[in-house]
Backbone atoms as SQL, in Angstrom:
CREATE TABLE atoms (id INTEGER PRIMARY KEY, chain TEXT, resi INTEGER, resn TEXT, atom TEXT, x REAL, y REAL, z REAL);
INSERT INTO atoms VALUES
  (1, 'A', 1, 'UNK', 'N', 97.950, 82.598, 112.081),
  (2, 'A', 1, 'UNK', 'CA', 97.355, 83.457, 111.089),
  (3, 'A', 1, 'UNK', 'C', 96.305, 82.650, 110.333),
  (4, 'A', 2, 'UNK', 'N', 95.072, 82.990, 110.386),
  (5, 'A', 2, 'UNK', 'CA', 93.866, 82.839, 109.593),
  (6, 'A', 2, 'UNK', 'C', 94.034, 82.605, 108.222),
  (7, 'A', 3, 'UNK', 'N', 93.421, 82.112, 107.470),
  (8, 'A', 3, 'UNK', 'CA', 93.880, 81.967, 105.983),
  (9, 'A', 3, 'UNK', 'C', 92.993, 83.253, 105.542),
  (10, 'A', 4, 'UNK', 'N', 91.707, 84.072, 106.061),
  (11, 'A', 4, 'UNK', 'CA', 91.215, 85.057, 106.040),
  (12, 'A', 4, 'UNK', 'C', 92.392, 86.558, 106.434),
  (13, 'A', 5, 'UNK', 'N', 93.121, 86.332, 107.156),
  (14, 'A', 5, 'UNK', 'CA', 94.354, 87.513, 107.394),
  (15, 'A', 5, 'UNK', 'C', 95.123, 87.138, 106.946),
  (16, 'A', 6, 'UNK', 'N', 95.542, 85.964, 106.397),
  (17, 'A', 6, 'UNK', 'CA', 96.612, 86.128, 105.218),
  (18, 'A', 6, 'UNK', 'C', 96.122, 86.758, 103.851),
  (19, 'A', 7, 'UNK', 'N', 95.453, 86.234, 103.431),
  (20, 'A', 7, 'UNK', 'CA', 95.196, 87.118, 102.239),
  (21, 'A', 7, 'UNK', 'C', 94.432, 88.789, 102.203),
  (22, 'A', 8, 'UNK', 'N', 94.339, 89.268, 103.477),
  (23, 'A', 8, 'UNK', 'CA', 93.893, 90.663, 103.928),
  (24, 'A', 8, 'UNK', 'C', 95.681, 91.067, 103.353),
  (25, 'A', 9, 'UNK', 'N', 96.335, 90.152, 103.847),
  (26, 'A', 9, 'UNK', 'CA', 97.484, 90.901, 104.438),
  (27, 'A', 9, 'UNK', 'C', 98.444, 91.228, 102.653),
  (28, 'A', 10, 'UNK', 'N', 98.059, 89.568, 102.239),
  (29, 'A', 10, 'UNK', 'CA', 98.280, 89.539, 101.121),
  (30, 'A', 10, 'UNK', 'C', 97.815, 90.897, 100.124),
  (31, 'A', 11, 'UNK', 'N', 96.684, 90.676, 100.350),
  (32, 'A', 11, 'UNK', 'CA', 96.080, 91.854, 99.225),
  (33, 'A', 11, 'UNK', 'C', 96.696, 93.156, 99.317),
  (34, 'A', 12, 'UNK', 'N', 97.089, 93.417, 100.869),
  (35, 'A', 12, 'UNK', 'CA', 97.712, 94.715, 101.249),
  (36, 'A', 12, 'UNK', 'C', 99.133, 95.215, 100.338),
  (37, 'A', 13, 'UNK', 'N', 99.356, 93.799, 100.914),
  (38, 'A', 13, 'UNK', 'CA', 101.414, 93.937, 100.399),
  (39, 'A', 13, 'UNK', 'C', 100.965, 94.636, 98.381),
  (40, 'A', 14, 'UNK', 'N', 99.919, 93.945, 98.005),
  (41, 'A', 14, 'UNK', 'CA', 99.915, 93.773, 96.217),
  (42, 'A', 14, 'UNK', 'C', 99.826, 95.346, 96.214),
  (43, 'A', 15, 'UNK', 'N', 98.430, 95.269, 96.819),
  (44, 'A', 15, 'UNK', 'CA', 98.110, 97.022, 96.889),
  (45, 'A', 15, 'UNK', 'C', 99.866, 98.163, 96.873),
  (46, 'A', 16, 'UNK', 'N', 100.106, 97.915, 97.594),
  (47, 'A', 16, 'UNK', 'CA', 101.425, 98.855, 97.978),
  (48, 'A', 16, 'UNK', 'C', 102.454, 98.605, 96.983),
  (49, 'A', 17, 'UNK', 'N', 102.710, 97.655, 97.002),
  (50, 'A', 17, 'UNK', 'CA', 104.016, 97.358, 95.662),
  (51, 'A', 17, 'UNK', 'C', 103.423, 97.524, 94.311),
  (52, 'A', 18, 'UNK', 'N', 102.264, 97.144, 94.102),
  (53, 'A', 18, 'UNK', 'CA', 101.770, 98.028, 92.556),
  (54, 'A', 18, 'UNK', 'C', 101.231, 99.130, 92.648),
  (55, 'A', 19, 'UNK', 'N', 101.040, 99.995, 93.202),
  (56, 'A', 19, 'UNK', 'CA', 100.758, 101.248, 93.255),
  (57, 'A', 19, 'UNK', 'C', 101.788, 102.374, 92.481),
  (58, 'A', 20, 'UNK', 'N', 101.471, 103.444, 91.853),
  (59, 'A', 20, 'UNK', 'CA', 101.610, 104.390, 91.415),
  (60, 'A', 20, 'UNK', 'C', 102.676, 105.331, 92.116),
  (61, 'A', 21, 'UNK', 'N', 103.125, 105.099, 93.898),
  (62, 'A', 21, 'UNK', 'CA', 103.329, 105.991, 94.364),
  (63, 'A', 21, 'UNK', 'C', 105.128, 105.685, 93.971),
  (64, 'A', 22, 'UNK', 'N', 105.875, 106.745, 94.935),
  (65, 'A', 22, 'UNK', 'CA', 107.095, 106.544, 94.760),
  (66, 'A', 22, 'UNK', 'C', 107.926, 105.341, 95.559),
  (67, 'A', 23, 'UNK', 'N', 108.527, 105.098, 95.588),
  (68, 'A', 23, 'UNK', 'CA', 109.502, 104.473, 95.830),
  (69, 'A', 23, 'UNK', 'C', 109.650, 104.587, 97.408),
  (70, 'A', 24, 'UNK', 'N', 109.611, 105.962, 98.145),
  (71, 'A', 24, 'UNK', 'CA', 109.616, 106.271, 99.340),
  (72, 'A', 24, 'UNK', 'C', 108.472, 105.878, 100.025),
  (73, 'A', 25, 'UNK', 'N', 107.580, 106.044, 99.581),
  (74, 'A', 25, 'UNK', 'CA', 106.047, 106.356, 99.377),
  (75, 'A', 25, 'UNK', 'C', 105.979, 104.871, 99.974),
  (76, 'A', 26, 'UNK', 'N', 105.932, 103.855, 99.240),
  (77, 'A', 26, 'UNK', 'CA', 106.248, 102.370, 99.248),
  (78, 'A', 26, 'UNK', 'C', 106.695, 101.729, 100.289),
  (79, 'A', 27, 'UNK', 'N', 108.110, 102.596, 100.664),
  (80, 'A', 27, 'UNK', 'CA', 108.679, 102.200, 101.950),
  (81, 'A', 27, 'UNK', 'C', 108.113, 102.275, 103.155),
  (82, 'A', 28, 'UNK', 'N', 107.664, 103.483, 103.242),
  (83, 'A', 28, 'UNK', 'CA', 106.907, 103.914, 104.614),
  (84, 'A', 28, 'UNK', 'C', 105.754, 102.777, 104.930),
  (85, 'A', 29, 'UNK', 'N', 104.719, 102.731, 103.900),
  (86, 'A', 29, 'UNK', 'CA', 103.701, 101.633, 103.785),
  (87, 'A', 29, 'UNK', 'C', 103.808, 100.828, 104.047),
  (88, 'A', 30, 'UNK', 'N', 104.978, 99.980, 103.513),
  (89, 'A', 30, 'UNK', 'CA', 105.739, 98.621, 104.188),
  (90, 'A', 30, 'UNK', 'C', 106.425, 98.209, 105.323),
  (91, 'A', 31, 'UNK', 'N', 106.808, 99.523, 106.083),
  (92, 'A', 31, 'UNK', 'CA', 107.388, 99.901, 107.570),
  (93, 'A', 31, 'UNK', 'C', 105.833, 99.967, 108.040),
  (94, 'A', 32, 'UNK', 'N', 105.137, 100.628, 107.831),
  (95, 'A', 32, 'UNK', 'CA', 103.702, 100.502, 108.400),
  (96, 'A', 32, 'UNK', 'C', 103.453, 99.003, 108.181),
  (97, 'A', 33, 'UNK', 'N', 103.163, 98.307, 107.357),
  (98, 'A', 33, 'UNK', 'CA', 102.310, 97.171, 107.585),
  (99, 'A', 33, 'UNK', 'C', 103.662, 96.191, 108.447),
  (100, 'A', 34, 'UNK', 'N', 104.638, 96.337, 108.514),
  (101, 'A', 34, 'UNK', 'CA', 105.386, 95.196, 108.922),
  (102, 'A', 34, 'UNK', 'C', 105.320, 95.929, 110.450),
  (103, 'A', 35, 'UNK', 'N', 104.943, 97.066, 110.943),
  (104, 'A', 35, 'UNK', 'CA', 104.523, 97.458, 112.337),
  (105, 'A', 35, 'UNK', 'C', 103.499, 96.251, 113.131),
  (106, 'A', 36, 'UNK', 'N', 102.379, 97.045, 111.569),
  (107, 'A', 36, 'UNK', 'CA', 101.077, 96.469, 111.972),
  (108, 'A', 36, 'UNK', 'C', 101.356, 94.514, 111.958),
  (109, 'A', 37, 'UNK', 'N', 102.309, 93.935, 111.411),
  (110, 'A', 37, 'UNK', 'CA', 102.450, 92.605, 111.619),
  (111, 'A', 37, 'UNK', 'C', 102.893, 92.163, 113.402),
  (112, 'A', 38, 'UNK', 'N', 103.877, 92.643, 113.416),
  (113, 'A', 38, 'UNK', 'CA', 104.854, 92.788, 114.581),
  (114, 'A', 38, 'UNK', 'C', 103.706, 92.767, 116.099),
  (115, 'A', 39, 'UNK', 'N', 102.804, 93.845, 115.878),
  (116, 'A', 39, 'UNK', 'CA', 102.242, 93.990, 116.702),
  (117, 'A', 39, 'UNK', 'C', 101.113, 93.055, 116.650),
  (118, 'A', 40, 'UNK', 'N', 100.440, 92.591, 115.427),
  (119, 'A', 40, 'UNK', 'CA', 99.174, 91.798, 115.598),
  (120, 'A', 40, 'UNK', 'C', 99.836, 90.429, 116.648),
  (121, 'A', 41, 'UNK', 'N', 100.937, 90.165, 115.803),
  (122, 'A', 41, 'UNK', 'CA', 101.540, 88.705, 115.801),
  (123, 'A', 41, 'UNK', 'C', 102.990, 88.578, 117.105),
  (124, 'A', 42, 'UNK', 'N', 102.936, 89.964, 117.713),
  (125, 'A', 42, 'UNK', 'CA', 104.026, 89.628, 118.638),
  (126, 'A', 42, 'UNK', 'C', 105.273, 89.162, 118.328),
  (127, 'A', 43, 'UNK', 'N', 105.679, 89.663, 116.820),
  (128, 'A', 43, 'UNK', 'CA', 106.930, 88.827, 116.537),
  (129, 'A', 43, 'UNK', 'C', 108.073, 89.783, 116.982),
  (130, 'A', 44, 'UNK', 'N', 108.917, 88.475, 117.590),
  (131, 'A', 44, 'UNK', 'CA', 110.103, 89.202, 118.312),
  (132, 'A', 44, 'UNK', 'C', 111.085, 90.441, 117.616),
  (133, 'A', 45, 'UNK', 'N', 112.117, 90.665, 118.212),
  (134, 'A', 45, 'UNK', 'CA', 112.889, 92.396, 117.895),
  (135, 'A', 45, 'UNK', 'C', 114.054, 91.282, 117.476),
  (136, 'A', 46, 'UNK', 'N', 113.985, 90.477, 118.077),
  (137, 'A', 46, 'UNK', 'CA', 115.059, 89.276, 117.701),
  (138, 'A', 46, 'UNK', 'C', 115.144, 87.994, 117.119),
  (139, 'A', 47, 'UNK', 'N', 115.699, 87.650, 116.181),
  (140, 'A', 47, 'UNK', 'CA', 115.334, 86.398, 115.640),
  (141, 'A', 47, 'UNK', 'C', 115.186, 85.204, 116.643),
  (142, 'A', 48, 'UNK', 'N', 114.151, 84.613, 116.250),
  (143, 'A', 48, 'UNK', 'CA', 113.671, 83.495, 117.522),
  (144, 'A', 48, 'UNK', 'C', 113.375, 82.244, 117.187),
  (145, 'A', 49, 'UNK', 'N', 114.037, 81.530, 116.762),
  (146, 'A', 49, 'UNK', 'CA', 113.930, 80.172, 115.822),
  (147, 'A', 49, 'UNK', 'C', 112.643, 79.285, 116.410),
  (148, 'A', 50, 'UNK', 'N', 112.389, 79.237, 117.332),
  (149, 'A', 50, 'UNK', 'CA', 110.714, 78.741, 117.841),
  (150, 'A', 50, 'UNK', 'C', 109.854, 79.020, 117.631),
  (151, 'A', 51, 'UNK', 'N', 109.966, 80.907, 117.580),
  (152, 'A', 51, 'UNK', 'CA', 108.851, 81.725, 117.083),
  (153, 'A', 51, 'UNK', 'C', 108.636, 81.414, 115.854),
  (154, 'A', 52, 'UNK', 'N', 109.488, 81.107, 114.696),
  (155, 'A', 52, 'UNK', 'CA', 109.791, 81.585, 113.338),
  (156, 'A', 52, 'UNK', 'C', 109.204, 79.522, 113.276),
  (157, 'A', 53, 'UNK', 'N', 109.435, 78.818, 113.808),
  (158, 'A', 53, 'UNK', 'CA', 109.152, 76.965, 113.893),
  (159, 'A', 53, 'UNK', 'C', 107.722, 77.314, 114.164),
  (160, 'A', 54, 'UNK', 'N', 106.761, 77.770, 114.834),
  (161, 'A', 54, 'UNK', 'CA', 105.838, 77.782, 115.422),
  (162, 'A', 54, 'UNK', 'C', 104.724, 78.825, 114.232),
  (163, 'A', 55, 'UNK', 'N', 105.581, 79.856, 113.637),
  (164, 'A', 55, 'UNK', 'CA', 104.311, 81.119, 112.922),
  (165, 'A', 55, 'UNK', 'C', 105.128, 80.581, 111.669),
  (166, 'A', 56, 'UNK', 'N', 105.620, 80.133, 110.805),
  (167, 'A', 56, 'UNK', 'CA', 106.201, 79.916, 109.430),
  (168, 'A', 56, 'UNK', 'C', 105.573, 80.769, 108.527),
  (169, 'A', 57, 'UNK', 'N', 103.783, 80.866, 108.429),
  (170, 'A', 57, 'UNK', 'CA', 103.478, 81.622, 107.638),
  (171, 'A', 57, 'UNK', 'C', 103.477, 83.320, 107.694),
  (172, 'A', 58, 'UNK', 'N', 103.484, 83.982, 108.926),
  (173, 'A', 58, 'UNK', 'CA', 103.416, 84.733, 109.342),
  (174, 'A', 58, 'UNK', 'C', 105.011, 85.336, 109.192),
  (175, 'A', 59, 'UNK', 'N', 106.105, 84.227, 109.583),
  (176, 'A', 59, 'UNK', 'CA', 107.727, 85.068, 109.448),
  (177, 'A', 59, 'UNK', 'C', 107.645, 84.707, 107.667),
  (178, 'A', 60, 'UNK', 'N', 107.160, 84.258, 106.741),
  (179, 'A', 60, 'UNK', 'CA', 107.432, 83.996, 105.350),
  (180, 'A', 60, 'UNK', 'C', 106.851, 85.950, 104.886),
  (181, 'A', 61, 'UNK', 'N', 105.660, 86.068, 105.059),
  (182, 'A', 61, 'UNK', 'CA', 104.787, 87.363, 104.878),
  (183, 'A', 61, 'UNK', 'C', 105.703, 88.409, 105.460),
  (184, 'A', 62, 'UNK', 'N', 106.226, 88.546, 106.508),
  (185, 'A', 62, 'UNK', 'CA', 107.238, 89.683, 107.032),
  (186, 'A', 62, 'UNK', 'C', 108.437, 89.702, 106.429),
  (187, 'A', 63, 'UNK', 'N', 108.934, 88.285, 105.963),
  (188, 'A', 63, 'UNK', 'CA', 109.992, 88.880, 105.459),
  (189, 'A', 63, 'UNK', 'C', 109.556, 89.126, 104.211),
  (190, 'A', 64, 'UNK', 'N', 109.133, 89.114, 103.178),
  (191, 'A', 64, 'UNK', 'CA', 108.471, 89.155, 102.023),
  (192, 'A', 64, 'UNK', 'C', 108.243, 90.951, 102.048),
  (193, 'A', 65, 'UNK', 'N', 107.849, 91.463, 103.315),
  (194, 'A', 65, 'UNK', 'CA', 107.449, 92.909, 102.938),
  (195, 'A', 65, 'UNK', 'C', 108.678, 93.683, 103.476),
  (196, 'A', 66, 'UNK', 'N', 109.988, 92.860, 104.141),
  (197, 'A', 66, 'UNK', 'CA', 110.871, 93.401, 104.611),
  (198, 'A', 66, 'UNK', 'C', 111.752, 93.596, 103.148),
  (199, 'A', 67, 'UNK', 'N', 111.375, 92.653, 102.686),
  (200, 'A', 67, 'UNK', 'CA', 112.511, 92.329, 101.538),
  (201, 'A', 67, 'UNK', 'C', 112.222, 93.547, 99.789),
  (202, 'A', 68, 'UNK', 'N', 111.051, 93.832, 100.166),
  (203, 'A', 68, 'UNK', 'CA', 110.217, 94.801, 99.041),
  (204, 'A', 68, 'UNK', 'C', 111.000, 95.972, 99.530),
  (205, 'A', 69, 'UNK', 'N', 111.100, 96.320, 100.815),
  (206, 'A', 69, 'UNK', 'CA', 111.717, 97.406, 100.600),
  (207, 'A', 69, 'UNK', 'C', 112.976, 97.998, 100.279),
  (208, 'A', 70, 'UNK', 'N', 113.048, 98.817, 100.021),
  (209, 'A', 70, 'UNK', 'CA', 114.631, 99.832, 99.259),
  (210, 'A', 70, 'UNK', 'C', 115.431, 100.215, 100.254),
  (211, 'A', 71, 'UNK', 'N', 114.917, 100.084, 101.620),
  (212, 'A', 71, 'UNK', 'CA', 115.942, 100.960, 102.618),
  (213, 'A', 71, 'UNK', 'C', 117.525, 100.161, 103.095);
């Protein structure tokens, strides 16, 4: 991850968690961008301790938007 798509990604997560909307609203957004992570970045369906040794910044940012959410 680019230090240019981290802070895209960054700015995203701020956008969504301070926003106005609901609570649900929030969730979905954050299931969307942790899609859109998954898929940029190929991160596994399964925890993968090489993957996670190898992208550190990239599994820190996913869990970060996993962890925002309410579900």
């Amino acid at each position: 991850m680019t230090t240019g798509e981290m802070l895209s990604y960054t700015q995203r997560f701020n956008r969504i968690v301070s926003s106005p909307a609901t609570q649900e609203s929030k969730d979905i957004s954050l299931s969307i961008m942790m899609s859109d992570l998954e898929q940029t970045y190929q991160i596994p369906a399964l925890q993968n301790e090489k993957f996670e040794r190898q992208h550190p910044t990239v599994m820190q940012l996913y869990r970060t938007v996993s962890e925002e959410r309410s579900l």
